[in-house]
C-alpha positions as CSV (number, residue, x, y, z in Angstrom):
1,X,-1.6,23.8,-13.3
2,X,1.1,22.0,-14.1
3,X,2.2,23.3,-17.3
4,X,2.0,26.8,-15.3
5,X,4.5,25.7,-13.1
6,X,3.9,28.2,-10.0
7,X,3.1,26.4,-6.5
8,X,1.6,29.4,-5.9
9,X,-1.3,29.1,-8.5
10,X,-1.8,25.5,-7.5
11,X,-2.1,26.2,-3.5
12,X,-4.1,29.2,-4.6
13,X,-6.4,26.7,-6.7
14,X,-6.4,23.8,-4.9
15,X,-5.1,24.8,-1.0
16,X,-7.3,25.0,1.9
17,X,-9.1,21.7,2.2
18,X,-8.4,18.0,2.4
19,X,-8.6,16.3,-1.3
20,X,-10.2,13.0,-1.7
21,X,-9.7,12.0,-5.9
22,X,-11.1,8.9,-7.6
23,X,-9.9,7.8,-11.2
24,X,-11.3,5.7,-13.5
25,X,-9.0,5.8,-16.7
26,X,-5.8,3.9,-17.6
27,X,-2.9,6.5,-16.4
28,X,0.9,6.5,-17.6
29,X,4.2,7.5,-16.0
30,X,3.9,10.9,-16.7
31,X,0.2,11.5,-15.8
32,X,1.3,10.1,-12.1
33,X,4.0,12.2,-12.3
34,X,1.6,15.5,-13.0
35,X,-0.9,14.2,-10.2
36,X,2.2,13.8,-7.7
37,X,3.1,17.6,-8.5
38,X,-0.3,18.9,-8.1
39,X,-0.7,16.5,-4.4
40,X,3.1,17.6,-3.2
41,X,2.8,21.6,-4.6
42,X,-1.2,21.9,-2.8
43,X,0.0,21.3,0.8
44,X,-2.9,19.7,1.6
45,X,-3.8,15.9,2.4
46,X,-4.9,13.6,-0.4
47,X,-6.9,10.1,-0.2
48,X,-6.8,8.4,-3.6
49,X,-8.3,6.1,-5.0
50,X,-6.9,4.1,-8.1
51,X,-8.2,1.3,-9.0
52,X,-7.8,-0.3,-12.1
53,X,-5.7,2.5,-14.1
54,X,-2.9,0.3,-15.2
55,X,-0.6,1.5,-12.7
56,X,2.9,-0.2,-12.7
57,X,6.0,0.1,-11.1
58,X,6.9,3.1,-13.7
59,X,3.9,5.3,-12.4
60,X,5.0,4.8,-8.7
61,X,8.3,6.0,-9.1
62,X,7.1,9.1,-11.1
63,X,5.0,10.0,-8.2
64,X,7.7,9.1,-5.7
65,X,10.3,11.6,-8.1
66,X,8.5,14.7,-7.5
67,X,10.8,16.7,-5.3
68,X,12.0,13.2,-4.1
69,X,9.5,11.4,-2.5
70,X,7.3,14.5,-1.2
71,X,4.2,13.5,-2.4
72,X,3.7,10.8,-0.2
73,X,3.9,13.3,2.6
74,X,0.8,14.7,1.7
75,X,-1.1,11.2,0.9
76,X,-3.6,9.6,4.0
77,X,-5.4,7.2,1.4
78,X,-4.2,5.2,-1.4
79,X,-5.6,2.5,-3.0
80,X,-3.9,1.4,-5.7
81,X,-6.3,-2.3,-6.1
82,X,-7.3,-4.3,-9.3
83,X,-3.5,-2.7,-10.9
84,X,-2.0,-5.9,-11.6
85,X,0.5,-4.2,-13.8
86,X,2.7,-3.1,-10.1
87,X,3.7,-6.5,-9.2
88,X,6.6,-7.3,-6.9
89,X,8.6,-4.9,-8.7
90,X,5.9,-2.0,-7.8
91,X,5.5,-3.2,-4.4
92,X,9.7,-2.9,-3.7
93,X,8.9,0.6,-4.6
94,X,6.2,1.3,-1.8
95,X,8.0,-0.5,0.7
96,X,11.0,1.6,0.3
97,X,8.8,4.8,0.5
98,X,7.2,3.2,3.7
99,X,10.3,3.0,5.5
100,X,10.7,6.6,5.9
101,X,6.9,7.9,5.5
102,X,5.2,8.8,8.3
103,X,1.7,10.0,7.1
104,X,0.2,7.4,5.0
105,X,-2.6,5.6,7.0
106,X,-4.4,3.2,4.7
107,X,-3.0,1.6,1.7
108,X,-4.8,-0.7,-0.5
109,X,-3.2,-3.4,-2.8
110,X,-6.2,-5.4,-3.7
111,X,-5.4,-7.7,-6.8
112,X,-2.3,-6.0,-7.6
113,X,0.1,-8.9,-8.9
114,X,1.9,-9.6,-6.0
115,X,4.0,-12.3,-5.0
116,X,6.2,-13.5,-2.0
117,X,9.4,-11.0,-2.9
118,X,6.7,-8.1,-2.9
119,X,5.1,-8.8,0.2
120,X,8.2,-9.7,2.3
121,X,9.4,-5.8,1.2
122,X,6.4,-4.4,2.2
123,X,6.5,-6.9,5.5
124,X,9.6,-5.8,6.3
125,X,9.6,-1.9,5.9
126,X,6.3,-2.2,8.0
127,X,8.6,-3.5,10.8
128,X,9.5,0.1,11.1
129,X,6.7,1.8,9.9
130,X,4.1,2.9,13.0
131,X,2.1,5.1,11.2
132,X,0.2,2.9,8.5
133,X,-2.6,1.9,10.6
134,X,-4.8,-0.3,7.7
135,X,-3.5,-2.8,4.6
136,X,-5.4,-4.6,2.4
137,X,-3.8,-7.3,0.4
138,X,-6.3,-9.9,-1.0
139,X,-5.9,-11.7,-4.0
140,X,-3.0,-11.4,-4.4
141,X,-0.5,-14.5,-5.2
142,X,1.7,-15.4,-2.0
143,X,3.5,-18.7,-1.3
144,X,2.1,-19.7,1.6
145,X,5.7,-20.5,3.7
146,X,7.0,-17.5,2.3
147,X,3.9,-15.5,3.7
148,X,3.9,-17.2,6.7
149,X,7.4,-16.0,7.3
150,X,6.7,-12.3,6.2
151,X,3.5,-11.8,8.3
152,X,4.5,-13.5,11.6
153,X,7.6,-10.8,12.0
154,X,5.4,-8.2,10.3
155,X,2.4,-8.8,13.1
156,X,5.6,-9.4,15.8
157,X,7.6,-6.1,15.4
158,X,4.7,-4.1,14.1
159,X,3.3,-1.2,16.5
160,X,1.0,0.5,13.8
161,X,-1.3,-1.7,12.2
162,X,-5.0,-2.3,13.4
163,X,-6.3,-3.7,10.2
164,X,-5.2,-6.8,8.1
165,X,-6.9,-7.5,5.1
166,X,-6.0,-11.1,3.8
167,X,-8.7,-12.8,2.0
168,X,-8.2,-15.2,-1.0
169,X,-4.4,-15.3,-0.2
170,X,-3.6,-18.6,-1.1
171,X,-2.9,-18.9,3.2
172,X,-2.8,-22.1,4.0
173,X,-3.2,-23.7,7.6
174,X,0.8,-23.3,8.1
175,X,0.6,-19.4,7.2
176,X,-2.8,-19.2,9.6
177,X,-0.8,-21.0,12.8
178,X,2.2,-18.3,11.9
179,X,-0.4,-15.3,12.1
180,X,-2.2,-16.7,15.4
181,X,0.8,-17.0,16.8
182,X,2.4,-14.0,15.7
183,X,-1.3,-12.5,17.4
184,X,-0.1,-13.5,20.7
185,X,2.7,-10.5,20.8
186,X,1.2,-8.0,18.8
187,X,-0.8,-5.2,21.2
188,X,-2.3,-3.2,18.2
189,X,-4.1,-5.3,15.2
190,X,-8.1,-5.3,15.9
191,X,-9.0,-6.3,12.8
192,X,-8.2,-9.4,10.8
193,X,-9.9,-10.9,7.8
194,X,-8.5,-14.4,6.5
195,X,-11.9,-15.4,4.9
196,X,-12.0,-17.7,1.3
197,X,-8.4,-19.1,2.1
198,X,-8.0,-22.7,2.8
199,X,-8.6,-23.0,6.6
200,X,-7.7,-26.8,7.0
201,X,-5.1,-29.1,5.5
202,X,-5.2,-31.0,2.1
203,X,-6.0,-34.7,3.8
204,X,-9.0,-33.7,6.0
């Protein structure tokens, strides 16, 4: 399809229904740079699911090329966890296409390298965002005052979110009294996880 190059073959193919895609094998720039023409040239909605396929700051901006940006339009689902490879770098990527997208609804990041420069640009473009309504980020490897910072005005300014993935964060009982209170504004989250993270301080 892509080789063909006519968006009229792939919406003939591949038009009609919502997509849901799961792959299992290592992918490069330029085979996310095919699957983003295939999502933006069908016109229909795609959930994705990614894991483990080596995906890296390279692959996200090939997807995010295709007729700049336009694939993301047509994307409900991504999970992009176990990619280690997209780091901070990666995630400065997705937060700028969060900023302006407003169809993404759940986006997974599972064990994908991330540290507190990743997070806080995902945090941040979040702050505008109100469509993302899920994000999963455990194990992943936050500092603790840094993620503290990054989640309380995330879960403060926030009117989008219902679900907040956080287990084996490396939150400590600082970034825990940032969240709860950061909980105490926020009208939309209904489901938090902050299991396997260390709950109490070091000298009790």
């Amino acid at each position: 399809l892509f080789e063909a190059h006519d968006p009229g073959l792939v919406q003939k193919c591949m038009g009609g229904k919502e997509w849901s895609l799961e792959v299992s094998v290592n992918l490069d720039p330029f085979d996310c740079y095919v699957l983003g023409y295939c999502i933006t040239q069908s016109r229909q909605t795609w959930n994705l699911i990614l894991t483990g396929c080596s995906i890296d700051e390279e692959c996200i901006k090939m997807l995010m090329m295709v007729e700049n940006g336009r694939a993301f339009d047509n994307i409900k689902t991504i999970y992009i966890d176990e990619n280690e490879e997209l780091g901070d770098k990666g995630a400065i990527v997705l937060g700028k296409m969060l900023r302006e997208n407003t169809v993404l609804k759940t986006l997974g990041l599972r064990h994908c390298g991330l540290g507190s420069k990743g997070l806080s640009e995902v945090c941040s473009a979040l702050e505008v965002n109100t469509t993302l309504t899920s994000l999963d980020l455990p194990k992943n490897d936050f500092d603790e005052q840094s993620m503290a910072i990054s989640l309380g005005k995330l879960l403060q300014k926030n009117k989008g979110l219902t679900s907040l993935l956080l287990g084996h964060c490396r939150l400590g009982p600082e970034g825990l009294c940032e969240v709860y209170n950061a909980l105490g504004v926020n009208t939309t989250l209904t489901s938090l996880d902050v299991s396997m993270n260390r709950m109490m301080s070091d000298d009790r």
